[in-house]
Residue, then its C-alpha position, 0 to 999 in steps of 0.5 A: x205401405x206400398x214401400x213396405x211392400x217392396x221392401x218385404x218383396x226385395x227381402x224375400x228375392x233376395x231370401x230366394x236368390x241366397x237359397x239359390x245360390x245356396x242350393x247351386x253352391x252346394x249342388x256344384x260342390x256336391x259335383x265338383x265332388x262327383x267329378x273328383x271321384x270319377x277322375x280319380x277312378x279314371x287315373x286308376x288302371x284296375x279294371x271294374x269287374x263283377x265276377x260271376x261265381x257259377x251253379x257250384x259256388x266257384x269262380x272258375x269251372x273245368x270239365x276236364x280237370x281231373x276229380x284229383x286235382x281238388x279245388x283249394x281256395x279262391x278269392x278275388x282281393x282288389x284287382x287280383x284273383x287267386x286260385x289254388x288247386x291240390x295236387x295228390x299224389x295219386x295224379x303224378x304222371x310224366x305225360x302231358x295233360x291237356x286242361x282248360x277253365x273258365x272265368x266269368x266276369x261282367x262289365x258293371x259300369x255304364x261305359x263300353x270296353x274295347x281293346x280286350x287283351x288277355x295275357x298268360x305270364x309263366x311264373x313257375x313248374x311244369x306248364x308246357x303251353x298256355x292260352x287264354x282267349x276272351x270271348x269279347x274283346x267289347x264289353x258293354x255296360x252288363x255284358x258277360x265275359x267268358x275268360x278260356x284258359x287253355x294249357x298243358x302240363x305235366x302233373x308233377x307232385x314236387x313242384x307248384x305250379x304257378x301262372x298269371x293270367x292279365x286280362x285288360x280292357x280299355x276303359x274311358x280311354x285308359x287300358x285297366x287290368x285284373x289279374x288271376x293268378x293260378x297255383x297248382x300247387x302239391x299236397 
């Protein structure tokens, strides 16, 4: 009887250790899984934005753009952002326009961002001068970003106007980037 103990004793350790084992097993594989998704993200170089859309429903805001100027279309589609802004007729003028808008996005991870650069690239028309600032070139995990272009232009009815903006931070030792592109573009 005390053999048939053991026996039954030695099987249900080893029940429990393939259980275990089992369980290990799958738990590494469900970790080596993890681990492939979180290196395959690290290689990417798109920045993990959440952006903030404001009290009017849109993603940027300006109190200085004129009424005419009317808001086309926005969308953020992957890393990129797109803004269309009409002009009318109405707003054509030879002198120069001073404007500015503001983006805000939120650092959705659980990492810190550091080394805040934004960039404006000209693409085409009218723009005399460009600015953009962060107000953090830090990012904690939640923290909110605001994003102030600043620029000039003359409102030419003939011509799209267009700009890039390359914000970029670095993340998990990788510069990332999101980018908005903005259009001002005639009716």
């Amino acid at each position: 009887m005390k053999i048939v103990k053991n026996v039954i004793l030695i099987l249900y350790v080893i029940i429990l250790l393939s259980l275990s084992f089992a369980y290990a097993a799958d738990g590494s594989q469900l970790e080596f899984v993890g681990i492939a998704f979180i290196a395959e993200y690290e290689l990417g170089n798109t920045l993990p934005v959440f952006p903030i859309v404001n009290s009017q429903g849109q993603y940027f805001s300006s109190s200085d753009l004129p009424a005419a100027l009317t808001h086309g279309t926005e969308e953020w589609v992957g890393d990129t952002f797109t803004l269309t802004i009409v002009k009318p007729p109405s707003v054509a003028n030879n002198g120069n326009n001073h404007f500015s808008m503001t983006f805000q996005i939120s650092n959705p991870t659980q990492l810190v961002w550091t080394s805040g650069l934004a960039e404006v690239t000209f693409t085409a028309g009218v723009w005399k001068s460009e600015i953009v600032t962060l107000s953090s070139t830090t990012a904690n995990p939640g923290q909110i970003i605001t994003i102030t272009f600043s620029f000039s232009t003359k409102i030419d009815i003939t011509e799209t106007d267009e700009v890039r903006i390359a914000v970029s931070y670095i993340v998990a030792g990788l510069r990332r980037y999101i980018y908005m592109d903005i259009s001002m573009v005639p009716v």
